[in-house]
Backbone bond lengths (Angstrom), bond angles and torsions (degrees), N, CA, C in turn:
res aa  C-N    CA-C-N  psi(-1)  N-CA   C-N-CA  omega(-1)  CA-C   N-CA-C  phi
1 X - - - 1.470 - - 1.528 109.20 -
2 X 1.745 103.33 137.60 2.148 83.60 -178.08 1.078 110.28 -82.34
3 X 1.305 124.60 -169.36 0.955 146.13 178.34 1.580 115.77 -56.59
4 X 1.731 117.42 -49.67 1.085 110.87 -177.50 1.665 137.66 -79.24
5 X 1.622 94.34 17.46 1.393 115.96 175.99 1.226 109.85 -117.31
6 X 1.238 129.40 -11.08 1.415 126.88 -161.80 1.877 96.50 -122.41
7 X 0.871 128.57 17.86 1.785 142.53 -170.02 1.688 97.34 -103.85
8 X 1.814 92.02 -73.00 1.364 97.42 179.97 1.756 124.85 -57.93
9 X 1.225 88.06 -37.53 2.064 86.73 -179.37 1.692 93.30 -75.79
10 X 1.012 155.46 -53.07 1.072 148.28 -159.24 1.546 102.42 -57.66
11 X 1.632 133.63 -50.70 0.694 129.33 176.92 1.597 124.38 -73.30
12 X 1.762 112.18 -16.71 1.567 98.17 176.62 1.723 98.46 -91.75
13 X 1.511 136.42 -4.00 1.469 158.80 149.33 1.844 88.39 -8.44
14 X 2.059 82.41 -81.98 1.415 89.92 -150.93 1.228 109.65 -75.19
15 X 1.504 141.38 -32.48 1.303 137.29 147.42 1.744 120.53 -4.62
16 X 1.493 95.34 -82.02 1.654 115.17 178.22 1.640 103.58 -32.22
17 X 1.841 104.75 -53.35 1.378 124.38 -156.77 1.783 98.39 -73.54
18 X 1.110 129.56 -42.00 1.507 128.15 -176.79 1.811 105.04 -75.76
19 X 1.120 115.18 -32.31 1.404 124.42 174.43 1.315 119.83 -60.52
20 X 1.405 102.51 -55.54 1.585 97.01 165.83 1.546 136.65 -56.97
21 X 1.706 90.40 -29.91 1.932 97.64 176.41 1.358 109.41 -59.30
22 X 1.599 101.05 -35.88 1.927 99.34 -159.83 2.054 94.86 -64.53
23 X 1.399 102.88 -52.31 0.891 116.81 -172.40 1.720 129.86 -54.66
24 X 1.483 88.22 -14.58 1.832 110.97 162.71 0.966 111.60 -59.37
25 X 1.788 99.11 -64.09 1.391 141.78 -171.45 1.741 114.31 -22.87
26 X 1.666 96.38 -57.48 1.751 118.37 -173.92 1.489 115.96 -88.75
27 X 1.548 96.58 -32.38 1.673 98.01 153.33 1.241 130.33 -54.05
28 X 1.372 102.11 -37.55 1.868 104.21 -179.59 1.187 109.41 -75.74
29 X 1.406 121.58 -56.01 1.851 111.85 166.50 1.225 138.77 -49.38
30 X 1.353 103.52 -21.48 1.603 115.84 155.97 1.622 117.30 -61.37
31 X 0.880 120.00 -42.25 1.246 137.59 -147.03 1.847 91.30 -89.57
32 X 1.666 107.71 -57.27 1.501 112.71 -179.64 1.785 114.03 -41.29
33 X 1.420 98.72 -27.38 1.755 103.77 -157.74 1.507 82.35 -101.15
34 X 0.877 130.91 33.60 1.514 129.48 164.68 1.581 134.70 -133.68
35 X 0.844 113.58 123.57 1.851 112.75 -158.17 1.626 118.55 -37.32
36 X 0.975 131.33 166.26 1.459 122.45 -150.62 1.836 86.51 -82.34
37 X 1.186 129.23 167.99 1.291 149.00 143.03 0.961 137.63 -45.86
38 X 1.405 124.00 123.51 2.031 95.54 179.69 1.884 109.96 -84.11
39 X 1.373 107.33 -163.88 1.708 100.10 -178.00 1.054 106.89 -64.05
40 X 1.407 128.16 -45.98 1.278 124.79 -132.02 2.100 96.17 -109.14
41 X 1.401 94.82 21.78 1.670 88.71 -176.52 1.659 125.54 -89.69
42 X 1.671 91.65 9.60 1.522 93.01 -179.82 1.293 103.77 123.59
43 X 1.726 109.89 156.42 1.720 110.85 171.69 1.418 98.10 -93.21
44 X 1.071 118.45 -25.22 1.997 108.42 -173.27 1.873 94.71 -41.48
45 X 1.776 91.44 -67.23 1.952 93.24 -158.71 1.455 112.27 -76.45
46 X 1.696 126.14 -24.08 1.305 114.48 157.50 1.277 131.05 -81.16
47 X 1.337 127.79 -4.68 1.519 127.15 165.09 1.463 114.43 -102.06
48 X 1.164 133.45 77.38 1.944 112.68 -163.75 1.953 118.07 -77.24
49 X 0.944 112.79 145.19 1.917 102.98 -179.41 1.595 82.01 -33.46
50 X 1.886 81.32 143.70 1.712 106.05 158.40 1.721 104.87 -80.07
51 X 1.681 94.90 134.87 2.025 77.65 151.38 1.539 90.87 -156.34
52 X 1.764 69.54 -177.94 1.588 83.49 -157.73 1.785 116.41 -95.76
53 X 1.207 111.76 146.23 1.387 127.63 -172.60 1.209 120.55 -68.89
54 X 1.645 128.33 98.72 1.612 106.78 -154.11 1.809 106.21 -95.04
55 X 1.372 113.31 161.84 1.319 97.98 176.01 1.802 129.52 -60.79
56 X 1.280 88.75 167.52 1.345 82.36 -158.19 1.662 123.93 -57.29
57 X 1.576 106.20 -24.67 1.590 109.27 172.52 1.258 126.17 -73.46
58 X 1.601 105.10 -19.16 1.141 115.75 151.65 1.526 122.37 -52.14
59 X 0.859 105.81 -68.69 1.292 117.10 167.20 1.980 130.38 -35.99
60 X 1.155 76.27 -24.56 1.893 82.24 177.94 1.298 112.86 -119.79
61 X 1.400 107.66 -8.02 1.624 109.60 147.87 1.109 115.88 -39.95
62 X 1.411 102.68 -58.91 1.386 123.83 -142.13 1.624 106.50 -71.13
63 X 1.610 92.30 -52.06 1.707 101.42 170.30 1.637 96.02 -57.99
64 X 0.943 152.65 -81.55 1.492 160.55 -131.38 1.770 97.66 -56.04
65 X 1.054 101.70 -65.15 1.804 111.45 150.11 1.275 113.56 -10.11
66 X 1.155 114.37 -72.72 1.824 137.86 -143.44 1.522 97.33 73.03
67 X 1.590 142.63 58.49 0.961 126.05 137.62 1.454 123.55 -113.35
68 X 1.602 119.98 30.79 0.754 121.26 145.84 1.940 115.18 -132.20
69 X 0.993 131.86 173.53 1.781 126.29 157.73 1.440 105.81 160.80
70 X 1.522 139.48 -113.94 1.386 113.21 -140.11 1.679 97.67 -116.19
71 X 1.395 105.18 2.12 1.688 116.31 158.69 1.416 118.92 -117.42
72 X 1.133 129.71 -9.88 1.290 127.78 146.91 1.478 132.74 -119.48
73 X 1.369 123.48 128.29 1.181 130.46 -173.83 1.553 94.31 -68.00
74 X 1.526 94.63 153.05 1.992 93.97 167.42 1.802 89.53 -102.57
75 X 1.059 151.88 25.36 1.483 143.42 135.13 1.760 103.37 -57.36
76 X 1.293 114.21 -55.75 0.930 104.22 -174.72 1.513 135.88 -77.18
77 X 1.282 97.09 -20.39 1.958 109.69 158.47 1.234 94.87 -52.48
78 X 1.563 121.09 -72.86 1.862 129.59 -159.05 1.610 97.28 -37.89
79 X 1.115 117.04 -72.18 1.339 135.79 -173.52 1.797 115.24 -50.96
80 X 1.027 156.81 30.94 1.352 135.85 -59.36 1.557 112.89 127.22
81 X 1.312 89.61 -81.47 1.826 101.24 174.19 1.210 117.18 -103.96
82 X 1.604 114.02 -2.57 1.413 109.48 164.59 2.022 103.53 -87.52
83 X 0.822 97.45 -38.60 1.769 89.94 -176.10 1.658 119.06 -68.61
84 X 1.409 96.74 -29.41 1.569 109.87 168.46 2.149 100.93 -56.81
85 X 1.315 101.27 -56.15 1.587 116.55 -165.06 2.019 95.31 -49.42
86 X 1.543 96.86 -64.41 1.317 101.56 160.69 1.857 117.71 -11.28
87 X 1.279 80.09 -103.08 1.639 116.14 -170.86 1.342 99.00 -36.87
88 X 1.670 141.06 -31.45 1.744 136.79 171.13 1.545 108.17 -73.62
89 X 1.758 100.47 -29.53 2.148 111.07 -177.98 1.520 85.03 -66.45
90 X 0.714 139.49 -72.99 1.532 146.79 -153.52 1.662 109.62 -59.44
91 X 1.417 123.13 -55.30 1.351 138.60 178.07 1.780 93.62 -56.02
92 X 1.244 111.68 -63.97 1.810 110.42 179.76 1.280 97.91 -51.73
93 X 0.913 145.91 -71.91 1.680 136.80 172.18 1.263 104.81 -4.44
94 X 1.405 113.60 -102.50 1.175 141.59 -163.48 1.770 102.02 -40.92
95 X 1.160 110.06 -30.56 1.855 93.49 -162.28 1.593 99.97 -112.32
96 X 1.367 132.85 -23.21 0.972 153.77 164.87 1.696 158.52 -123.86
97 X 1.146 96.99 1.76 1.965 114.29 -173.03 1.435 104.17 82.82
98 X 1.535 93.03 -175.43 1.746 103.50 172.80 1.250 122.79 -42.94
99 X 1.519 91.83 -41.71 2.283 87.60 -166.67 1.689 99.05 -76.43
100 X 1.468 131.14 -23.02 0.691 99.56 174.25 1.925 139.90 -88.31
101 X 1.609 100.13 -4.93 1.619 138.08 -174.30 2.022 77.84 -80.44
102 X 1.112 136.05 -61.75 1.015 140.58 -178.13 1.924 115.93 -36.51
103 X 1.143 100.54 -86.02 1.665 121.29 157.58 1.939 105.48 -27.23
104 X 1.246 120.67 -52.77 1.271 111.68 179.86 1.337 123.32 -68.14
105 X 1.076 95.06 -55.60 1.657 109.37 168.59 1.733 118.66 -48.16
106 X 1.006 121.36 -58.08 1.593 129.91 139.79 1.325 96.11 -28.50
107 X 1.037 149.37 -96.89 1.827 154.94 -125.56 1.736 82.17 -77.79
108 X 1.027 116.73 -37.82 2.058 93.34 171.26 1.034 128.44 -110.12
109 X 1.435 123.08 6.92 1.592 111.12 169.62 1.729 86.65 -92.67
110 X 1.216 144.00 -17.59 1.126 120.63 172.16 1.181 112.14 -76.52
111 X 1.294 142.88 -43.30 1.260 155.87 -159.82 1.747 100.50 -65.42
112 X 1.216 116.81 -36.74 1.761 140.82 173.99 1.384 91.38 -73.16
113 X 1.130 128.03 -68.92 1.900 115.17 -169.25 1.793 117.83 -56.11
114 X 1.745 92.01 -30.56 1.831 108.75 179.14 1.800 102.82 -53.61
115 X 1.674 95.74 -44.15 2.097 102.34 -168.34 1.327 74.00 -62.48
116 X 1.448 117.42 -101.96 0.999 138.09 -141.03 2.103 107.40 -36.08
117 X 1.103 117.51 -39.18 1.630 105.07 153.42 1.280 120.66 -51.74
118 X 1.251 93.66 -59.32 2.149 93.17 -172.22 1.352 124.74 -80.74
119 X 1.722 113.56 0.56 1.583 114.04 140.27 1.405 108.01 -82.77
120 X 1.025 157.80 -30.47 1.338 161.03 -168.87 1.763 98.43 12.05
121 X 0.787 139.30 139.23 1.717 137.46 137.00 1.696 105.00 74.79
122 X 1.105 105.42 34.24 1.874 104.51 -158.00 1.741 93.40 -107.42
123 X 1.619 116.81 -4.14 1.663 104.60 163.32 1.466 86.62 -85.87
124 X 1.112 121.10 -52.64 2.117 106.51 -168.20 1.556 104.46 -48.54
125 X 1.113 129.60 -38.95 1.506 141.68 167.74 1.817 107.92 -44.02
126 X 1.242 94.21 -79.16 1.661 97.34 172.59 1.280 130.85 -49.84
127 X 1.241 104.90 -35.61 1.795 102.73 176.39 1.679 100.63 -87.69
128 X 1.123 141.97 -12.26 1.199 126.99 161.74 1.375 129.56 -62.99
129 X 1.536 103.97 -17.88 1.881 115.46 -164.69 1.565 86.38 -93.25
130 X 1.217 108.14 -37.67 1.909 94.37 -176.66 1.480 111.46 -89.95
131 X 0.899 102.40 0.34 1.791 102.52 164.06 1.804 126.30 -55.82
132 X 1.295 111.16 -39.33 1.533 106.22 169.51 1.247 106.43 -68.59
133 X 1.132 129.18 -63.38 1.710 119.11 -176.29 1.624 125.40 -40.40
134 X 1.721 92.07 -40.53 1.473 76.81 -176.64 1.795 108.41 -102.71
135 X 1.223 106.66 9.97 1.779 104.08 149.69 1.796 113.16 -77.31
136 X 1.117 121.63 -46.40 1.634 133.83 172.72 1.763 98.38 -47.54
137 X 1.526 129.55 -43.63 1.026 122.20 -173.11 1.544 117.68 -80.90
138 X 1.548 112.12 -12.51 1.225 134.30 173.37 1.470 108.50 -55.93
139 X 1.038 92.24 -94.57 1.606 128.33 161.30 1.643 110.43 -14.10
140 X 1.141 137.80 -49.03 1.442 164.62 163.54 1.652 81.31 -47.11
141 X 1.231 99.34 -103.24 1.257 126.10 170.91 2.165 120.55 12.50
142 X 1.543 75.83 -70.54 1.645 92.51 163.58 1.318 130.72 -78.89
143 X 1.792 114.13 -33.12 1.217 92.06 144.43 1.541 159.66 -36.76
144 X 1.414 84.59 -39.53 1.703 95.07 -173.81 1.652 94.33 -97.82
145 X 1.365 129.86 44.68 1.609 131.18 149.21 1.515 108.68 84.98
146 X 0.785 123.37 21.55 1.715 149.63 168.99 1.550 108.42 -57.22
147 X 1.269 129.64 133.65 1.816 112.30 150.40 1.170 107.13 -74.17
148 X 1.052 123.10 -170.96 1.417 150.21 154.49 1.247 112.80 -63.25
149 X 0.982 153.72 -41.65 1.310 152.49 -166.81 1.815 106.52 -91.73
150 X 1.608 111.69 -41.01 1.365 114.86 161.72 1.605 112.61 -42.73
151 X 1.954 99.22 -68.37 1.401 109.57 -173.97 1.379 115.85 -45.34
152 X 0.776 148.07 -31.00 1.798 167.43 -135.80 1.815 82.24 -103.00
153 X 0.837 102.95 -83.98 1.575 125.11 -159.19 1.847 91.02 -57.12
154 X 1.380 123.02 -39.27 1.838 106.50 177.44 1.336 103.94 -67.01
155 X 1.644 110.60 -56.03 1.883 108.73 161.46 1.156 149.95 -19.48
156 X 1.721 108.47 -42.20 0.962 129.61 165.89 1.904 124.51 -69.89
157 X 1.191 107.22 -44.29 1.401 119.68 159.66 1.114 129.23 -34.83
158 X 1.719 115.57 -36.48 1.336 116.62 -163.48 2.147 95.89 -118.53
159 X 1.184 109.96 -2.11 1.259 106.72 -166.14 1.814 99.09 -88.88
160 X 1.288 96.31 173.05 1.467 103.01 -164.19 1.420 118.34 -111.94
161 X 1.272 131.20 157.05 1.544 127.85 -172.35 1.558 128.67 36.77
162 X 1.256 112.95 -120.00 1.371 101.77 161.84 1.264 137.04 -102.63
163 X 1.378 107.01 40.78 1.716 107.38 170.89 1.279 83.65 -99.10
164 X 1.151 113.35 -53.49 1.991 99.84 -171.65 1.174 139.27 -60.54
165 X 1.977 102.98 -9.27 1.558 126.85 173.64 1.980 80.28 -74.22
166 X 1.343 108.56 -57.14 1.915 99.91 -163.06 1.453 117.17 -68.09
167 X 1.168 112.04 -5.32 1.483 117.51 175.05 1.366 108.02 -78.05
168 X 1.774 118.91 -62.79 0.780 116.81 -178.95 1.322 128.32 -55.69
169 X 1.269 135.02 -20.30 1.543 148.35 169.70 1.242 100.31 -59.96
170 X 1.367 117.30 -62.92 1.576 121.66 -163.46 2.067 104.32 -56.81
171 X 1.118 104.06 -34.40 1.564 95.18 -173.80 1.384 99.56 -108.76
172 X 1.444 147.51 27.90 1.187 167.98 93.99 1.501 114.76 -29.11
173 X 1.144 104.25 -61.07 1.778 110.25 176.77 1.665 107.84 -77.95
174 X 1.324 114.58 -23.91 1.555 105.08 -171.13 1.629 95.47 -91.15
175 X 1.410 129.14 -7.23 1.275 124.72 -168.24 1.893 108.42 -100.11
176 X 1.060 77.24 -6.34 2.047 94.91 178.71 1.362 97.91 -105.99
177 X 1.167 129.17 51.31 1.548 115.93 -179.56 1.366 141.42 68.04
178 X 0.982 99.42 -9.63 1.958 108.93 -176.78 1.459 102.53 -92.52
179 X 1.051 118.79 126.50 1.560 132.79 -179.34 1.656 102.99 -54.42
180 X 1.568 120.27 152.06 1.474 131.30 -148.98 1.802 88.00 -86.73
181 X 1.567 125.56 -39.61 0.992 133.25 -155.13 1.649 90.69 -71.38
182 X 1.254 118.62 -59.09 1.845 127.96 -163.18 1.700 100.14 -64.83
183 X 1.344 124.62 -15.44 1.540 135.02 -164.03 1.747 86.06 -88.63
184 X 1.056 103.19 -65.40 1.322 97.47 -164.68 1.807 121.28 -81.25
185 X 1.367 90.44 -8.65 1.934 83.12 160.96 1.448 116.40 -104.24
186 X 1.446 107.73 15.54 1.583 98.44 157.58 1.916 115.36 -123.89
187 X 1.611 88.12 18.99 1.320 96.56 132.07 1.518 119.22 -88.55
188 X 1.084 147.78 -53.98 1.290 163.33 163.80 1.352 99.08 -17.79
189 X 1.451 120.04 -43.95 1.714 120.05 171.85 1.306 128.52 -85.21
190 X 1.827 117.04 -24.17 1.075 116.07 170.07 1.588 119.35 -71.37
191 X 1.397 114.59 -35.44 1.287 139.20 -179.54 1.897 116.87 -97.84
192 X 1.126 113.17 47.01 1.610 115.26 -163.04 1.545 96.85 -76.66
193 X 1.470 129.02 62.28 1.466 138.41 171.15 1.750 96.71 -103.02
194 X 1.658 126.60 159.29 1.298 108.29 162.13 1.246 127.11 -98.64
195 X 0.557 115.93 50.87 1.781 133.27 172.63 1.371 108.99 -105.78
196 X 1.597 116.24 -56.74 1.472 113.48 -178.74 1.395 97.48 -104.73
197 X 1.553 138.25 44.46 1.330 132.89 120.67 1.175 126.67 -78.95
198 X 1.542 118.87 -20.24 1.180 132.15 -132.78 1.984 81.63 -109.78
199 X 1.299 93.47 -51.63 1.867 101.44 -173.03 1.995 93.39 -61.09
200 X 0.936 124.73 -69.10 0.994 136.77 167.38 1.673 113.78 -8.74
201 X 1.296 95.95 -63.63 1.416 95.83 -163.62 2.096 109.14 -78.28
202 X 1.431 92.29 -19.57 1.472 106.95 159.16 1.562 137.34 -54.43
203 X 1.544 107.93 -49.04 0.873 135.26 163.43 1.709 128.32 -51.99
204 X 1.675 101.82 -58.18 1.241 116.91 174.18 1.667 109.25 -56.14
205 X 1.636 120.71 -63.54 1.216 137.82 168.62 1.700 93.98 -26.54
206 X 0.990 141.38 -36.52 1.649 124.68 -131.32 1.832 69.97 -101.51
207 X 1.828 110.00 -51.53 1.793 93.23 -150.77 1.823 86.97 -70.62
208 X 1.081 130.15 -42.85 1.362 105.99 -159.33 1.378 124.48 -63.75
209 X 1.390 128.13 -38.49 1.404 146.86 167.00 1.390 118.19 -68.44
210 X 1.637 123.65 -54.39 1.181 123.43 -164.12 1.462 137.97 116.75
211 X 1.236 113.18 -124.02 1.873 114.79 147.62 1.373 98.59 38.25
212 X 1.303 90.03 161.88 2.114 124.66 -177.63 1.953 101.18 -34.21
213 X 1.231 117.43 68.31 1.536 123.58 162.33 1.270 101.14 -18.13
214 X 1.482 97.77 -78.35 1.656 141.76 -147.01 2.130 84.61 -51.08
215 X 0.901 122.87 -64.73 1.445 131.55 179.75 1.973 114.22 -50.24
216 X 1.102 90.69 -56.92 1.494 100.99 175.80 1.575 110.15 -49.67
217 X 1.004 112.06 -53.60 1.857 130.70 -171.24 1.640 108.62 -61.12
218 X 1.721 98.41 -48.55 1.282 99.75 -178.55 1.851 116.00 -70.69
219 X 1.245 104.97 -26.52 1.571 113.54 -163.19 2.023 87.52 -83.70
220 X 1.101 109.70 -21.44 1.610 101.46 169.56 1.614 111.18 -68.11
221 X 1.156 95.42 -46.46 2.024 114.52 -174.04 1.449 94.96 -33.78
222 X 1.175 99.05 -58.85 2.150 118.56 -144.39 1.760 76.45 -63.22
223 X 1.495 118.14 -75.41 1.199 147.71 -165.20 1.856 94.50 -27.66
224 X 1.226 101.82 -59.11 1.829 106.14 -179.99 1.576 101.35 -68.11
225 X 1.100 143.14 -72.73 1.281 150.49 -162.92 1.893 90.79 -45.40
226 X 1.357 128.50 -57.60 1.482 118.26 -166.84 1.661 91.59 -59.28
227 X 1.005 132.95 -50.31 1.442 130.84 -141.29 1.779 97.86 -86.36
228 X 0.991 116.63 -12.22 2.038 126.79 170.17 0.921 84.45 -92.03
229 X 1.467 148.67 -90.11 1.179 135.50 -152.92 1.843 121.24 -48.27
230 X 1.325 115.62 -37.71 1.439 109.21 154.63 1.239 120.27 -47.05
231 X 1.736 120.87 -46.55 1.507 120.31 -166.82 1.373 110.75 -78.61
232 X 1.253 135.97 -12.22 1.210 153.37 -155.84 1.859 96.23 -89.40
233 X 1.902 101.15 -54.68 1.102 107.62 -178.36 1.390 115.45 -53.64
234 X 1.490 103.80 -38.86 1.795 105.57 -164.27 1.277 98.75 -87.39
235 X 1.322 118.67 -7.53 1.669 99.58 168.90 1.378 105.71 -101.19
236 X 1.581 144.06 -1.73 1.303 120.98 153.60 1.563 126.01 -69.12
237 X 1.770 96.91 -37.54 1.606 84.39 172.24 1.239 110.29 -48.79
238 X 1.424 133.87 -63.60 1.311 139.63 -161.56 1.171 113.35 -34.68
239 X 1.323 129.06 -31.07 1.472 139.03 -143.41 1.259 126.49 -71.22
240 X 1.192 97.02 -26.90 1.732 119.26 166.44 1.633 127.27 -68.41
241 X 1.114 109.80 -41.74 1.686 134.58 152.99 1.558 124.22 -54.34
242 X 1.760 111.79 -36.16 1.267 127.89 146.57 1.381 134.66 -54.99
243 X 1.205 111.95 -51.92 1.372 118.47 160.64 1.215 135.90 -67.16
244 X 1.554 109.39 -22.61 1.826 121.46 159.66 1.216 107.68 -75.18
245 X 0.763 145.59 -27.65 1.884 149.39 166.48 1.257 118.73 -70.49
246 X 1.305 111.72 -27.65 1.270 109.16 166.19 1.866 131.21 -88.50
247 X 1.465 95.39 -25.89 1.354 114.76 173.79 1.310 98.95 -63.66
248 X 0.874 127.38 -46.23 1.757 146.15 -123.47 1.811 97.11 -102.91
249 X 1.531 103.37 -45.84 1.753 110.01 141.73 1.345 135.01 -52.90
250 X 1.040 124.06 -57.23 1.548 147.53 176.50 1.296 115.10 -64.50
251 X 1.517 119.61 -64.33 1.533 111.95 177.66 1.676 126.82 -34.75
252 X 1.399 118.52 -63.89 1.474 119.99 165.36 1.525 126.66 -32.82
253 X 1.628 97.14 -44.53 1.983 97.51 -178.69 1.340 102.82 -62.38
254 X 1.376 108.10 -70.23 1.908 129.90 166.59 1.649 101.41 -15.47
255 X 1.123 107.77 -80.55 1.923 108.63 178.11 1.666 110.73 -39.69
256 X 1.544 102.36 -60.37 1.317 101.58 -176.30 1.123 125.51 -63.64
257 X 1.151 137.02 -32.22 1.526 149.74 134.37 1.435 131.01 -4.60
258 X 1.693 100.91 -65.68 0.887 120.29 142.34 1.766 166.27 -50.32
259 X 1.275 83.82 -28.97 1.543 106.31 168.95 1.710 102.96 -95.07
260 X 0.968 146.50 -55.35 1.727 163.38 144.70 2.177 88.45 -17.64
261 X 1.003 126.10 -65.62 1.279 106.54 176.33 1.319 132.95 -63.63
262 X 1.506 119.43 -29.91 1.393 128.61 -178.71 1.503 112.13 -101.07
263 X 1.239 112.53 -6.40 1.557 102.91 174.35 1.310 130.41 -132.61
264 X 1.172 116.50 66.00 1.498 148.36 -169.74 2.144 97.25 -1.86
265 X 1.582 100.67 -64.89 1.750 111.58 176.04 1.524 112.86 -39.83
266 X 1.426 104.23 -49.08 1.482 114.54 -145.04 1.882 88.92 -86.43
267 X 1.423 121.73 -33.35 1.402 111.80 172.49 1.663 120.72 -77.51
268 X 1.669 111.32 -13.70 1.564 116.39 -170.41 1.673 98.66 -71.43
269 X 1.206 96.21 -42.88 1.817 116.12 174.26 1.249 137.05 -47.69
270 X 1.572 98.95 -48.17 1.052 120.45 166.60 2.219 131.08 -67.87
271 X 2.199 88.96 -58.06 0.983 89.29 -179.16 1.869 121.45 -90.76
272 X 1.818 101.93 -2.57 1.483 96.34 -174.48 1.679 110.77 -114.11
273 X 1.245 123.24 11.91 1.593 124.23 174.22 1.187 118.72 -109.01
274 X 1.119 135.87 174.80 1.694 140.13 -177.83 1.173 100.07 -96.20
275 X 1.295 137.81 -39.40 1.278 130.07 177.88 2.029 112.18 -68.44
276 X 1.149 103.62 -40.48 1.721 98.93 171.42 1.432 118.22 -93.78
277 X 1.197 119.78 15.16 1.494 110.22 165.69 1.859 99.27 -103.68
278 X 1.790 111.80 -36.65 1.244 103.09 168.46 2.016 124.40 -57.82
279 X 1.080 111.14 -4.32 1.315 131.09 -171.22 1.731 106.38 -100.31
280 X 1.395 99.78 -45.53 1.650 111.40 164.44 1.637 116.59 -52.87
281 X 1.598 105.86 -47.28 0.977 104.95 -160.51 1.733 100.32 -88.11
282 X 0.965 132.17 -39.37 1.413 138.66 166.02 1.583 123.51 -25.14
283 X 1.944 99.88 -55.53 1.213 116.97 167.15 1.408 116.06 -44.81
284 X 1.541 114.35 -53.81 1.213 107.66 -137.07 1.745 103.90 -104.05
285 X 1.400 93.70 -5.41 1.920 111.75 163.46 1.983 98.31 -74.66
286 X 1.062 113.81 -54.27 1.347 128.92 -165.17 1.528 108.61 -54.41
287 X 1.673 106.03 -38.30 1.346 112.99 -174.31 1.582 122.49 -115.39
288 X 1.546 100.53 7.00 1.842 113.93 150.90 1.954 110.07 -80.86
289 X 1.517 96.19 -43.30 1.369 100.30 163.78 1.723 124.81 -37.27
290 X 1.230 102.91 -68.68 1.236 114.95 -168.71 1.520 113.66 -69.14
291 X 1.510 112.61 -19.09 1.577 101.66 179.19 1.748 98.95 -95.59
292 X 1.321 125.55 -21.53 1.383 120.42 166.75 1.850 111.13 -39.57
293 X 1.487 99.40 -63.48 1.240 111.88 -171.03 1.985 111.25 -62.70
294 X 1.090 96.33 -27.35 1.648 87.15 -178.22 1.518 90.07 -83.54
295 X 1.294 115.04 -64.14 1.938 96.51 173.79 1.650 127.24 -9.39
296 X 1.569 94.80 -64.48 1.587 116.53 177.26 1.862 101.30 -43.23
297 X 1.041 119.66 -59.37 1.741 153.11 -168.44 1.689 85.76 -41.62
298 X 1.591 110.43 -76.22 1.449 124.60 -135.39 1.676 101.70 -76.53
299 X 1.800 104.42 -32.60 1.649 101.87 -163.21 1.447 104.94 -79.43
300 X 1.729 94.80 160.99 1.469 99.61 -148.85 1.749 84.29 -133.42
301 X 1.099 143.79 105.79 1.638 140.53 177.05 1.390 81.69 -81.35
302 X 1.684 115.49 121.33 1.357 156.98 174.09 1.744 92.03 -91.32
């Protein structure tokens, strides 16, 4: 089979093949929050996809990311990027030998370290944007004769991803004995973003002193909402500079891709000699390089 048939299926392969893990992935957590099975209910719900357990830094990548948390397992990311890793070993096979199963495999665990850099810190990101709402729901909350530790806990209910995993801890831990003030400044350490120093230090102020909560909480809300809405701004200007960095990545694979499928010579050259796989590999160091550095270029700390 040539090359220019066996490129494209390899690549919609591993697609299909990473899709299904995630899609295991949310099945199985569905499935956990659901009462056990009896025998006779089937192999789908008593056997669930196996996956695999990634290490643990893996693992807090992954959370650190936000591509994994309380709708995605990071088993199921791991599991995921190993079948993807697969499915390029196998595609290099087929179109080229080792060096070239080699070279691919390379071209995506880097391409995976590139996401996973340029999400960097994007759960501390996310739980900061839902932070006014669920201070506004606080605040509400205490109005209508609530403690603090109640309010927290209605807040938490309605908040999203992992603010509502940290909510719920905090009035979890204050309900097991640990004082509300020590609960919530080691949130303040798990979460050292300023947004949830800032709520934090609001919060604490309210149990030790007293006085208008309900006011304090809200004048944080407004206070967070102006200061996203600045960052929001400086990341639309940016956005244009983002999108040239990314083109500017992408275009070369896309071309090369392209030319390697339609031209039987120009891929034998490429994927079966020492001189065009050293040329492969050159490129594709040359042009992780270059989108690092425009990355470096474009970001703007708001």
């Amino acid at each position: 089979m040539s090359p220019a048939v066996l490129l494209p299926l390899a690549v919609l392969g591993a697609g299909a093949c990473a899709r299904a893990a995630v899609a295991a992935g949310r099945r199985r957590a569905v499935v956990h929050r659901l009462p056990a099975p009896s025998r006779g209910s089937g192999p789908l719900l008593g056997r669930p996809f196996p996956l695999a357990r990634p290490p643990a830094r893996v693992a807090a990548a992954l959370a650190d990311a936000g591509l994994a948390g309380a709708d995605r397992e990071p088993a199921a990311m791991w599991t995921a990027w190993l079948t993807a890793v697969g499915a390029a070993l196998a595609g290099g096979l087929l179109l080229g030998g080792p060096a070239l199963a080699t070279i691919a495999a390379g071209a995506l665990v880097a391409a995976s370290l590139g996401v996973l850099r340029a999400r960097r810190g994007r759960a501390d990101t996310d739980l900061e944007r839902a932070l006014p709402a669920a201070l506004e729901a606080v605040a509400r909350s205490l109005r209508s004769g609530a403690s603090l530790n109640q309010a927290l806990g209605e807040a938490a209910a309605g908040a999203p991803g992992g603010l509502g995993v940290e909510l719920r801890r905090v009035t979890a831990e204050a309900g097991h004995g640990a004082g509300l003030v020590d609960a919530l400044d080691r949130l303040a350490v798990r979460r050292p973003v300023p947004g949830v120093r800032l709520a934090v230090a609001a919060l604490c102020l309210g149990v030790e002193t007293g006085g208008a909560q309900a006011r304090a909480v809200d004048g944080v809300a407004v206070t967070m909402r102006e200061r996203l809405a600045v960052a929001a701004e400086v990341k639309a200007l940016s956005s244009q500079a983002r999108v040239s960095a990314l083109v500017i990545g992408v275009a070369p694979l896309g071309f090369g891709a392209f030319a390697a499928a339609t031209d039987p010579a120009h891929a034998r050259f490429l994927f079966h000699t020492p001189l065009g796989l050293a040329f492969v590999t050159a490129g594709l160091v040359l042009d992780g390089l270059g989108w690092l550095w425009m990355q470096r270029l474009s970001r703007i700390d708001a």
